[in-house]
C-alpha positions as CSV (number, residue, x, y, z in Angstrom):
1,X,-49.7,21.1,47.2
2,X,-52.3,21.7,44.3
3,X,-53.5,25.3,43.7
4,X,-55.9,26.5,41.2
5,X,-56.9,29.7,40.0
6,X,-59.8,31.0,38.3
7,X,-60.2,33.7,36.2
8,X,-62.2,35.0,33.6
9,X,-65.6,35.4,35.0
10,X,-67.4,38.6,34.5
11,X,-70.8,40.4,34.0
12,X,-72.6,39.7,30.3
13,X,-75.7,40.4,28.7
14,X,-78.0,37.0,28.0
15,X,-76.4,35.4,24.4
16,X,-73.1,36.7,25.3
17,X,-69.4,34.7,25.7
18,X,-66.9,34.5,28.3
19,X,-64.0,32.4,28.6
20,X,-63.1,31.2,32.0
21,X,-59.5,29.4,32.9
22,X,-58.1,27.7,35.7
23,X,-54.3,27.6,36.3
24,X,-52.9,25.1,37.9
25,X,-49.7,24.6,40.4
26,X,-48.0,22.5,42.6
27,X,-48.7,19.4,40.8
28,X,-46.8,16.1,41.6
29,X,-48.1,13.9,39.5
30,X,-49.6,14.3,35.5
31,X,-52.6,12.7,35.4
32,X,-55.9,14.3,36.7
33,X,-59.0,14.8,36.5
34,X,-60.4,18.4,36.3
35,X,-63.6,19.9,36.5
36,X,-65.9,23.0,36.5
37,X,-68.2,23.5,39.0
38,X,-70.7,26.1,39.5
39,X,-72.9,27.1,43.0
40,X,-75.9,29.8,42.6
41,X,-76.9,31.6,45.8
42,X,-79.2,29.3,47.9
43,X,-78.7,26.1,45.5
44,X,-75.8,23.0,45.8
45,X,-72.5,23.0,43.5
46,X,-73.2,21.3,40.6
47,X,-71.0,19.4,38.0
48,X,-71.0,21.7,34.5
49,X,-67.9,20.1,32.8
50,X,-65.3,17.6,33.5
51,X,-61.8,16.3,31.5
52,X,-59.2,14.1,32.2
53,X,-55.6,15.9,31.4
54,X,-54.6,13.2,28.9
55,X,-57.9,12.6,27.1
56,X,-59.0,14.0,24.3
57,X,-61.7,16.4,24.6
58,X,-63.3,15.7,21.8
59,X,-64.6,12.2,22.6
60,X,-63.9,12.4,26.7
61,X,-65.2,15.8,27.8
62,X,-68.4,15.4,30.1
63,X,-70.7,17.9,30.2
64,X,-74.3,18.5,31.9
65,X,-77.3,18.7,30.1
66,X,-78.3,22.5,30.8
67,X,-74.9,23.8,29.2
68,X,-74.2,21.0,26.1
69,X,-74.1,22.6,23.0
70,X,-73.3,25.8,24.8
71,X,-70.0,25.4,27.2
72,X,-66.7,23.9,25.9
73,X,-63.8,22.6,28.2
74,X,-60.0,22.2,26.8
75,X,-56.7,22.5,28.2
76,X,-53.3,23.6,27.4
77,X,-51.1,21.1,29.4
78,X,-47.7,23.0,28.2
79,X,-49.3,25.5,30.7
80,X,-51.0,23.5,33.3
81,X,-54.1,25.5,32.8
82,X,-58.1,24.5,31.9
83,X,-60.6,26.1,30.2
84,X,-64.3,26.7,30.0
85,X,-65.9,28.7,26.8
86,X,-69.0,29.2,27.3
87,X,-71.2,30.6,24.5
88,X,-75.1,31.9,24.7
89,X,-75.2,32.8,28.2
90,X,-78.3,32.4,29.9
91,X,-79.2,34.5,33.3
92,X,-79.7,30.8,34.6
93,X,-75.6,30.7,34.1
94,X,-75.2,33.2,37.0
95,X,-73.1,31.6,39.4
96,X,-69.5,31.6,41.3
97,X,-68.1,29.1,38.5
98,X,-65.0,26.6,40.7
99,X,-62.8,24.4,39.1
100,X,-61.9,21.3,40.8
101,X,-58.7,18.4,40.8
102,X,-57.9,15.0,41.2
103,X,-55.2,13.4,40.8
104,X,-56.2,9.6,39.1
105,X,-54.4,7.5,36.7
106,X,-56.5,6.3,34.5
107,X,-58.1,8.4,31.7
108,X,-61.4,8.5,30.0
109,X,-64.5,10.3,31.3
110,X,-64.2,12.1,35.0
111,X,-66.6,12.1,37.7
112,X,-69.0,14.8,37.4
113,X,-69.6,14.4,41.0
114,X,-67.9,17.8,43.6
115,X,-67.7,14.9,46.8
116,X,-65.2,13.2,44.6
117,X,-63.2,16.1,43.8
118,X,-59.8,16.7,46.5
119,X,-58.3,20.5,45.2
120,X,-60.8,23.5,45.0
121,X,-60.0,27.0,43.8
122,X,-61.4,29.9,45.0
123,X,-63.7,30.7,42.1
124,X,-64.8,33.3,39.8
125,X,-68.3,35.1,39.4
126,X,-70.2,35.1,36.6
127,X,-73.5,37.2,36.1
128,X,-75.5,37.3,32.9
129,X,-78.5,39.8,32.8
130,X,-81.2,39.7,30.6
């Protein structure tokens, strides 16, 4: 069974940086695709980044339009684990931030969509005060 654990999240000042990751276990296959979600009291869980574990980040990383240019997603496959930089925080970025799996064979660009999404972790919180 899939697991995934967040950590990272914290408390930040507006413009500051944190570095979220997700480790991942109990794969059985190698091909997914992962994303970050994030839910804000009293509003739906929205798509923030997404990446498939054998594309290239670079050209296949998907990203929504309130955190381009600030949030970056990578991975480290050796370890099974996913990232999220994100850069210039914004209060707006408050949020329990959730990353999300599933398994699919074929590469390229991942659903930014949390109905398609079949493993959840728990999440971690992330506040940013102005």
């Amino acid at each position: 069974q899939v697991q995934l654990v967040e950590s990272g999240g914290g408390s930040v000042q507006a413009g500051g940086s944190l570095r979220l990751s997700c480790a991942a276990s109990g794969y059985t296959y190698n091909k997914y695709c992962m994303g970050w979600f994030r839910q804000a009291p009293g509003k739906e869980r929205e798509g923030v980044a997404s990446l498939h574990t054998t594309a290239d980040p670079t050209y296949y990383a998907d990203y929504a339009d309130s955190v381009k240019g600030r949030f970056t997603v990578s991975q480290d496959n050796a370890k099974n684990t996913l990232f999220l930089q994100m850069n210039n925080l914004k209060p707006e970025d408050t949020a329990m931030y959730y990353c999300a799996a599933r398994a699919r064979d074929s590469g390229g660009y991942c659903p930014s969509s949390k109905a398609w999404y079949k493993h959840w972790g728990q999440g971690t919180q992330v506040t940013v005060s102005s």
